[in-house]
Structure formats: structure tokens, C-alpha cells
C-alpha positions, 0 to 999 in steps of 0.5 A, spaced: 275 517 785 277 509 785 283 508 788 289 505 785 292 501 790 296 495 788 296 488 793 299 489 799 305 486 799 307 481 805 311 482 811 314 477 817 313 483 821 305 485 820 304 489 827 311 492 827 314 498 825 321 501 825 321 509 823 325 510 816 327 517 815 330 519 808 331 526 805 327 529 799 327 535 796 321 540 797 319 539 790 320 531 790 316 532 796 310 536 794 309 531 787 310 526 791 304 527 796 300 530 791 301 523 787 300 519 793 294 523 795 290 523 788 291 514 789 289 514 796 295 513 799 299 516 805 306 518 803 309 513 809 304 507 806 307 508 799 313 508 800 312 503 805 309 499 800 314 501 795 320 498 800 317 492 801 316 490 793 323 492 793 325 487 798 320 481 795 323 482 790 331 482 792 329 476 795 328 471 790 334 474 786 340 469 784 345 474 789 340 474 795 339 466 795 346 464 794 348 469 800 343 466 804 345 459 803 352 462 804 350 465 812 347 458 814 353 456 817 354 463 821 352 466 828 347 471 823 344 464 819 343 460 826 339 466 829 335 467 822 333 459 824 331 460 830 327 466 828 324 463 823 323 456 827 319 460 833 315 463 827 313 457 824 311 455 831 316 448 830 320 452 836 316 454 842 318 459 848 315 458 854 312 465 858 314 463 865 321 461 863 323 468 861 327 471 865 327 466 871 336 466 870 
């Protein structure tokens, strides 16, 4: 059976993982697996996969841009730079100084 996988979708957070719990119904549930199962897919791929085209998605809107460039000038827009810095790899951490307080 081919699989019917689509391209993964890409995440900042490839080696991290948070547990979302959501409630379905029974029935909801058993289609989904079935329709899962028959694409070669786990329930928590697909709708990881799923979550993760939604928020690629939501970040390129007009809404998510404007918000974010309105948020640069906070606490939440400083720590995102930072974040993004240390990632990008324009801001490094030393081992050693971690800690040392």
C-alpha cells in the first residue's frame, strides 16, 4: 500500500516534544484511526503534522505579522530575539557560565 504521507511540515523544535490532550468522540476517534492507520500515520503524527501546517500557515497571514511586529517592543518580542539569536547562532551561551551565580 503507497503511503499518502504529504511533506513534513518544519518546526524550530525538531527534538522537543509538549503532550497535547484533546477529547474526541468514540466515534471521531475510531475514523480517525482507521483513516490514520490506512495512510500509514499514528493518530499523534497526523495531527501533529496537522497542527503544525496550521500554525506555518497562521504565520504567514497578515493578522500574525502585524501582531508580531507590534510585540517587538515587549518583554515576550525581547525574549523571541534572543531565542531566535542563540538559534541562528549570532548569540552564543557559554556551558561553564551557567549557573556560576
Amino acid at each position: 500500500m503507497k503511503s499518502n504521507k504529504t511533506n513534513r511540515a518544519k518546526t524550530n523544535f525538531i527534538n522537543e516534544k509538549i503532550r497535547v490532550g484533546t477529547k474526541l468522540s468514540p466515534g471521531d476517534y475510531q475514523t480517525l484511526k482507521l483513516i490514520c492507520g490506512c495512510q500509514g500515520w499514528t493518530i499523534e503524527d497526523r495531527l501533529a503534522e496537522i497542527l503544525l501546517k496550521d500554525i506555518q500557515y497562521n504565520m504567514n497571514t497578515k493578522w500574525f505579522k502585524a501582531y508580531v511586529a507590534k510585540m517587538q517592543h515587549t518583554s515576550i518580542g525581547h525574549m523571541v530575539n534572543i531565542i531566535n539569536g542563540i538559534r541562528s547562532g549570532e548569540i552564543v551561551i557559554e556551558d561553564d557560565e551557567v549557573g556560576d551565580e
